[in-house]
C-alpha positions in Angstrom: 77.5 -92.5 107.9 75.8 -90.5 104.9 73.7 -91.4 102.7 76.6 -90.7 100.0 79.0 -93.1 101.6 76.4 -96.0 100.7 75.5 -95.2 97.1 77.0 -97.1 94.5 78.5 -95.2 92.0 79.0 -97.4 88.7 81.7 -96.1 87.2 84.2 -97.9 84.8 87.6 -96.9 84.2 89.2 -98.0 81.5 93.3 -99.1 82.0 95.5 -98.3 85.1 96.9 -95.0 86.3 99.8 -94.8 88.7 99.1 -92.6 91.5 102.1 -90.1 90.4 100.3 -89.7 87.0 96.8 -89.5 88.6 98.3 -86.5 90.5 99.7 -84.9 87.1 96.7 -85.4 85.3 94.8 -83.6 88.5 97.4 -80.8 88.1 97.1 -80.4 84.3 93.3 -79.9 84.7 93.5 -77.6 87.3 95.7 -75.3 85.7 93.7 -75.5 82.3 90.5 -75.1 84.6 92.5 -72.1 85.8 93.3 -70.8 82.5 89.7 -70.8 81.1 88.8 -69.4 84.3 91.0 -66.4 84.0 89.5 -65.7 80.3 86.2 -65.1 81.7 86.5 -63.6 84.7 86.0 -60.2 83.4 83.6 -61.3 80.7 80.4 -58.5 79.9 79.2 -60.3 76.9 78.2 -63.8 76.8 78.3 -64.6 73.6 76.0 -67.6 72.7 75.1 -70.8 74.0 76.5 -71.7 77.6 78.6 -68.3 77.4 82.5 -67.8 76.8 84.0 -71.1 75.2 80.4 -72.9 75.6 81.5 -73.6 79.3 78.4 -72.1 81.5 81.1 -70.8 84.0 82.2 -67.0 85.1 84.4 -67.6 88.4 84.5 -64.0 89.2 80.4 -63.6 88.8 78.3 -62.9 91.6 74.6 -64.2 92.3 72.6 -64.4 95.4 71.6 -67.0 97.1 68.0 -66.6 96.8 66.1 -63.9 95.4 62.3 -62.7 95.5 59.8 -61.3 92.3 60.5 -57.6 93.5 64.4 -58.3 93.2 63.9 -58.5 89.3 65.3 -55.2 87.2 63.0 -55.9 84.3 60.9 -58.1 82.6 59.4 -58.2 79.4 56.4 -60.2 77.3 58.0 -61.8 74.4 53.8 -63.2 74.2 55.5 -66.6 73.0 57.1 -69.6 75.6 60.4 -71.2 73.4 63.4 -72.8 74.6 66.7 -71.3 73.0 69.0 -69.1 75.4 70.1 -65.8 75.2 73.2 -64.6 73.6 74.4 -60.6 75.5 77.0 -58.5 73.5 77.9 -55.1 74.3 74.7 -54.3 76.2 72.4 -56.0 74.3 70.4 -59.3 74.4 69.5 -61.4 71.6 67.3 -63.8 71.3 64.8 -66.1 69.3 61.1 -66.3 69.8 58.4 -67.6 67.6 55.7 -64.4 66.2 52.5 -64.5 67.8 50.1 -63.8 65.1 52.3 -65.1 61.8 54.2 -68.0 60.9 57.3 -66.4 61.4 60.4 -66.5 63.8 62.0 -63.5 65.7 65.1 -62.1 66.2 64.9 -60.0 68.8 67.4 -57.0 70.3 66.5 -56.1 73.9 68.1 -53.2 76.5 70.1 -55.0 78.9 70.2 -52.5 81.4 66.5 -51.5 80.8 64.5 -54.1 79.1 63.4 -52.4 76.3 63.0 -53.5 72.7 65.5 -52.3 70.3 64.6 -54.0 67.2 63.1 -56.8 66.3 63.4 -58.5 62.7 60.9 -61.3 61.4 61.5 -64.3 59.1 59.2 -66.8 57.4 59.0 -70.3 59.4 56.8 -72.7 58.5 55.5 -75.3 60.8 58.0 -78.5 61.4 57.8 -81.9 63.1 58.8 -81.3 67.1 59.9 -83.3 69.9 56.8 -81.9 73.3 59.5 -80.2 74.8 60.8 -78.4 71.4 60.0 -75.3 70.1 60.8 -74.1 66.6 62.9 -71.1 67.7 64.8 -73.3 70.1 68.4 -72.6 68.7 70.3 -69.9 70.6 72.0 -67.1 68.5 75.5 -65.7 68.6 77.2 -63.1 68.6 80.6 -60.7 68.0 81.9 -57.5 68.3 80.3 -56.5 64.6 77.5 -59.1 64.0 74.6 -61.8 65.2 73.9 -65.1 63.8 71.1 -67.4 64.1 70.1 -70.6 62.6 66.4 -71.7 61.9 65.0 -75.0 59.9 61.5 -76.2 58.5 62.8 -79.3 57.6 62.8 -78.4 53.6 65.1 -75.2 54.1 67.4 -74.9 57.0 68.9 -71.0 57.2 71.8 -69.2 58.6 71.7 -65.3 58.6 74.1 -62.9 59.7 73.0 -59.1 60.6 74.5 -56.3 62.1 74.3 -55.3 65.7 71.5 -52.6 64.1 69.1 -55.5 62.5 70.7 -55.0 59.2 70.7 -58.0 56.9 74.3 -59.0 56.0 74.6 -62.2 54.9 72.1 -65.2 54.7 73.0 -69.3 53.8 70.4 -71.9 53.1 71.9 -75.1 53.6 68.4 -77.1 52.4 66.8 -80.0 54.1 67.5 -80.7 57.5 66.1 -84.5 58.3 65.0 -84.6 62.1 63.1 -86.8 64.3 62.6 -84.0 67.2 63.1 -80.7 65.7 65.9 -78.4 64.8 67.7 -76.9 67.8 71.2 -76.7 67.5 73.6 -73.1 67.5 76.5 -71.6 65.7 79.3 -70.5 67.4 81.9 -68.2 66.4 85.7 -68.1 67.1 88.3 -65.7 66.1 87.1 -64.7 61.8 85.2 -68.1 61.6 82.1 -69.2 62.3 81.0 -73.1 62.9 77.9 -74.4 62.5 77.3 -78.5 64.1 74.6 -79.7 61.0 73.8 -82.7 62.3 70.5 -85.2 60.6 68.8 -88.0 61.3 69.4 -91.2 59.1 67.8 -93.9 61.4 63.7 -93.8 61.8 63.6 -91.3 59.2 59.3 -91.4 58.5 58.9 -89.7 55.4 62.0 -88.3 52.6 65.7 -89.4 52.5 67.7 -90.1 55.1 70.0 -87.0 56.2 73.7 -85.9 55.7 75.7 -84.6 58.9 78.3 -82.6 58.6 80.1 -79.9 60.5 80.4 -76.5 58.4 82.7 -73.8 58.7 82.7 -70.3 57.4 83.9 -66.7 57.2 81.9 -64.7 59.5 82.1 -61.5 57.5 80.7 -63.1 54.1 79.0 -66.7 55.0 82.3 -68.2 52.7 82.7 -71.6 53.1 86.3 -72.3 54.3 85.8 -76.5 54.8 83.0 -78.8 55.4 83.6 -82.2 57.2 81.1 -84.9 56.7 80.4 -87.0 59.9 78.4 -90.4 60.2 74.6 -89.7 60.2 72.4 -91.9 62.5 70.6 -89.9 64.7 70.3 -85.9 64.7 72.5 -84.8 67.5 72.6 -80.9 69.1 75.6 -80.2 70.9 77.5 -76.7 69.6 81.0 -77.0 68.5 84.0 -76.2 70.9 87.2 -75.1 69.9 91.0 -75.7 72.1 94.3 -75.7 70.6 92.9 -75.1 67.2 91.3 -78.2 67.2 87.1 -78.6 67.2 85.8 -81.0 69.6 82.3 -82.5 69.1 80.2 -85.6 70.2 77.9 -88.1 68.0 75.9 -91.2 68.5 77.4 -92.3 65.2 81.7 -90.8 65.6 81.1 -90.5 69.4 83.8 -88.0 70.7 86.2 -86.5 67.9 88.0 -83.6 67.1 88.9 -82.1 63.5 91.6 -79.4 63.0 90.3 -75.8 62.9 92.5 -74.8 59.9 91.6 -77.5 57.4 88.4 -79.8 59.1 90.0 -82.8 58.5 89.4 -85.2 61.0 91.9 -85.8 63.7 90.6 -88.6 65.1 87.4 -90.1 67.1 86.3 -92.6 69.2 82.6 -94.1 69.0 81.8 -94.5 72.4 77.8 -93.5 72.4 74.7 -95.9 72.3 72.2 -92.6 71.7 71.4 -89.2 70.7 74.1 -86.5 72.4 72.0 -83.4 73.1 74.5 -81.6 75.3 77.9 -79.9 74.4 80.7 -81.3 74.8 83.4 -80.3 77.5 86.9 -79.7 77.2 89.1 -79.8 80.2 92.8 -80.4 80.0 93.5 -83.5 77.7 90.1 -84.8 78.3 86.9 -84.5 76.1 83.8 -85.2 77.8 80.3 -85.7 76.1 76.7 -87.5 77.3 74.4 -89.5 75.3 71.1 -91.0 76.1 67.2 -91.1 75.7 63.9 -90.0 76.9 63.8 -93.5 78.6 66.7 -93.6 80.4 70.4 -95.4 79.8 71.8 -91.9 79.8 76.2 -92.1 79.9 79.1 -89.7 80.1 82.2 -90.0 78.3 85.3 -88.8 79.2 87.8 -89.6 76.0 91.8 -89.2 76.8 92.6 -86.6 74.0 95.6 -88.0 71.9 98.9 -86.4 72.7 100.3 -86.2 69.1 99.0 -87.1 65.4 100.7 -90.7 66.2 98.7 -91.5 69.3 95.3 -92.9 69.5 92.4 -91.6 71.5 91.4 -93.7 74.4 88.4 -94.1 76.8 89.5 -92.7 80.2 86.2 -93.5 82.4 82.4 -94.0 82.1 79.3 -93.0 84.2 76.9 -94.7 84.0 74.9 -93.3 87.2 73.0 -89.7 87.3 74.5 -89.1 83.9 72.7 -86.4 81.5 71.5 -86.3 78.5 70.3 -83.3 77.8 71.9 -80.4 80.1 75.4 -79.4 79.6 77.6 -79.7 82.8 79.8 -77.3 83.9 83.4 -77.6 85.6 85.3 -75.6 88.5 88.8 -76.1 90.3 88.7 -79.6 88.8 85.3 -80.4 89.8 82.4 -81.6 87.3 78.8 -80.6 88.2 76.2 -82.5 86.5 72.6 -82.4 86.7 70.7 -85.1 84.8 67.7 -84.7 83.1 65.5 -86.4 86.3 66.8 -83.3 88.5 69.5 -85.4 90.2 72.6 -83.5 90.9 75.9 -84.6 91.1 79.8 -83.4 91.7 82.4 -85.6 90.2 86.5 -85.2 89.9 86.9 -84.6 86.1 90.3 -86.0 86.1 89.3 -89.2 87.2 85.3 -89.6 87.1 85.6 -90.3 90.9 82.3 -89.5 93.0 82.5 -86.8 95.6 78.7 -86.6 96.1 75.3 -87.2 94.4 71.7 -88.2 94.4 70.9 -84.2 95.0 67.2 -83.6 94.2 66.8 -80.2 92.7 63.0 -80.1 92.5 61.8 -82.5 89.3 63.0 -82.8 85.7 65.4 -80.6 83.5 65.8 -79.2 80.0 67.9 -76.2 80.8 71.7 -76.6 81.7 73.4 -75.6 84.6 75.5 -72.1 84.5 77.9 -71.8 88.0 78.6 -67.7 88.8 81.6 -67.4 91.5 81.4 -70.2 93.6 77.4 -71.3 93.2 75.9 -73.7 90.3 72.2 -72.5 89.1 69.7 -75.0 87.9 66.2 -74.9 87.0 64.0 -77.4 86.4 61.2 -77.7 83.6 58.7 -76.4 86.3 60.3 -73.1 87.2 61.7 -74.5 90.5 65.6 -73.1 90.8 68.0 -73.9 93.0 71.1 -72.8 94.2 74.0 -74.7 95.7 77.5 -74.5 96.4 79.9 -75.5 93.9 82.2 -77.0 96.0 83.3 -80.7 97.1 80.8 -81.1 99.7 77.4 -80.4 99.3 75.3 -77.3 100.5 72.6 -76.3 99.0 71.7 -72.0 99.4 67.9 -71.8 98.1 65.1 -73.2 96.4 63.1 -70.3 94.4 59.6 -71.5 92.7 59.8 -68.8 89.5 56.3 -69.6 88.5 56.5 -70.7 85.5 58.1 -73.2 82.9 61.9 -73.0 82.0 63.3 -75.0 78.9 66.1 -72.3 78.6 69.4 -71.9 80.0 69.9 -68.7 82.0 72.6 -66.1 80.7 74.8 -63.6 82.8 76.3 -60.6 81.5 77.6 -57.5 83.3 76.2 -58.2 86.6 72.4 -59.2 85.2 71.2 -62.6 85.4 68.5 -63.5 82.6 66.1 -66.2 82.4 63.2 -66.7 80.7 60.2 -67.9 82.1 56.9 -69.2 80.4 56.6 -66.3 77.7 58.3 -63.3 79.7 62.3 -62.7 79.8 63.5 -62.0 83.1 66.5 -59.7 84.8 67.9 -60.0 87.7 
């Protein structure tokens, strides 16, 4: 029998589901899986952390199953190692990396198709308080059709700028002190005329200063304008990037767990506290179920899977829990109903997201993880901190294609865009 067969998968579901509705609930995730699917499929821009709609997935993608050093297009010295992603918009790459020789962040403007530097624009950044595996420019910009965004914090001033596609300055918000125990690191996101930013602070251990105040902050992408602000419960400083379905915006916090506010007004919706620790990851959406992970350095890592209300009168309620190879700091990905997950120890996993239900696990990919997964057409790559990637089939039963030692560290999540895969390694930006 395999090894899979034995494990025990701890796993708690919460209420009873008739088999007829466990087969609607399948069909309604498929067919939202499908519909998200058939957004992307002819994306050539990926537009800011974990791509299109934050959800690391491009169906009609293609990538190799292995690759060698002289199968790289370019590759380029940004002389600094930092952990944010890549955001790609109509040919060009953006990204954040610390100055060499200044106290200063970069925004830089690469050549997709050839590597070169287009631009690059510096901004004071003074030295801030960091988790070992932070950086300061570890926040991942984004992008539209007319402008870029990135956010940056030293703890006493916490800024988000908007410039051109050109490098030209066109707005710029200071939002003040950002309380953290581990550093800033979390990204806007833009949808439709509005763009959100998750400000979340740290109220418990807080060493020096007063504690923090979260709140999730939305404004007009042309002119910064503040269009609402929602406070949320501060305990600990939490990453994950807003996501938006149904004109509702989902997020996950140690302190309001999973909840959604409306995208017109912010006011709350509803929420359901089902977190112990920090969330790091982003949140996924799928069907009428929200999804998040919390955890720790140490372990006790859980996913969340919160049964989104079906009406202002109904309540949200926990649909199941995993307990076992949960992350806490990579952001899963989800395909034809199944939910890949990589934790941060390097364990990989597939799960049914209608139901939590195990359909393998206990993968090793290599060692530990920082960056999330991304799954291009029908294959899931993940690296771990070490540079090791692999490459497996994302499909019900397990098969993995390659394992490819890059030769360097990776803290950030890969990005594809028309055809080029990029990833950075140690202090160089790679394309395949």
């Amino acid at each position: 029998m395999p090894l899979d067969h034995h494990f025990r998968f701890v796993s708690r579901r919460i209420g009873r589901v008739a088999p007829l509705a466990n087969v609607l609930v399948a069909g309604m995730v498929a067919l939202m899986t499908a519909s998200i699917s058939s957004q992307n499929a002819t994306a050539e821009n990926w537009p800011g952390f974990h791509g299109l709609d934050q959800a690391g997935v491009l169906p009609n993608a293609k990538l190799p199953d292995g690759f060698e050093k002289q199968d790289y297009r370019w590759k380029i010295d940004l002389k600094t190692r930092d952990v944010g992603s890549m955001a790609i918009q109509d040919g060009r790459v953006f990204l954040l990396a610390m100055a060499p020789e200044s106290p200063a962040i970069r925004l830089m403007a690469i050549d997709l198709e050839s590597g070169k530097e287009i631009w690059t624009r510096e901004f004071p950044q003074a030295k801030n308080h960091l988790h070992n595996r932070n950086t300061l420019a570890s926040s991942t910009p984004a992008t539209d059709d007319k402008y870029v965004y990135i956010a940056h914090s030293d703890r006493e001033h916490t800024w988000l700028r908007c410039l051109d596609h050109d490098g030209n300055d066109v707005w710029q918000r200071d939002f003040g002190i950002a309380q953290s125990q581990h550093g800033f690191g979390t990204s806007p996101a833009v949808h439709g005329d509005m763009l959100l930013l998750n400000f979340s602070q740290q109220a418990e251990r807080v060493t020096s200063g007063e504690p923090g105040v979260s709140r999730v902050i939305a404004m007009n992408r042309s002119t910064g304008e503040t269009i609402w602000e929602t406070p949320l419960t501060t305990t600990r400083v939490c990453y994950g990037v807003p996501v938006v379905r149904d004109g509702k915006v989902f997020g996950a916090n140690t302190g309001d767990g999973v909840y959604a506010l409306s995208l017109e007004t912010g006011k709350m919706l509803w929420k359901l506290p089902v977190f112990s620790m920090r969330c790091v990851s982003t949140p996924i959406v799928v069907g009428d179920l929200a999804i998040g992970s919390s955890g720790s350095g140490g372990g006790g890592n859980h996913m969340v899977a919160v049964r989104i209300p079906s009406d202002d009168s109904a309540e949200p309620s926990e649909a199941y829990r995993i307990e076992r190879a949960a992350p806490y700091v990579p952001t899963s990905v989800v395909h034809d109903g199944s939910m890949f997950v990589v934790d941060d120890k390097g364990i990989a996993s597939c799960f049914d997201v209608a139901t939590g239900n195990v359909y393998w696990t206990n993968k090793r990919m290599g060692g530990d993880v920082g960056a999330s997964p991304i799954l291009l057409g029908d294959k899931v790559l993940t690296i771990t901190l070490d540079g090791e990637a692999t490459v497996f089939r994302a499909s019900r039963e397990f098969e993995k294609l390659s394992q490819i030692d890059l030769g360097g560290p990776v803290g950030s999540t890969p990005a594809y865009a028309d055809g080029k895969l990029l990833i950075r390694v140690g202090t160089e930006l790679r394309c395949l």
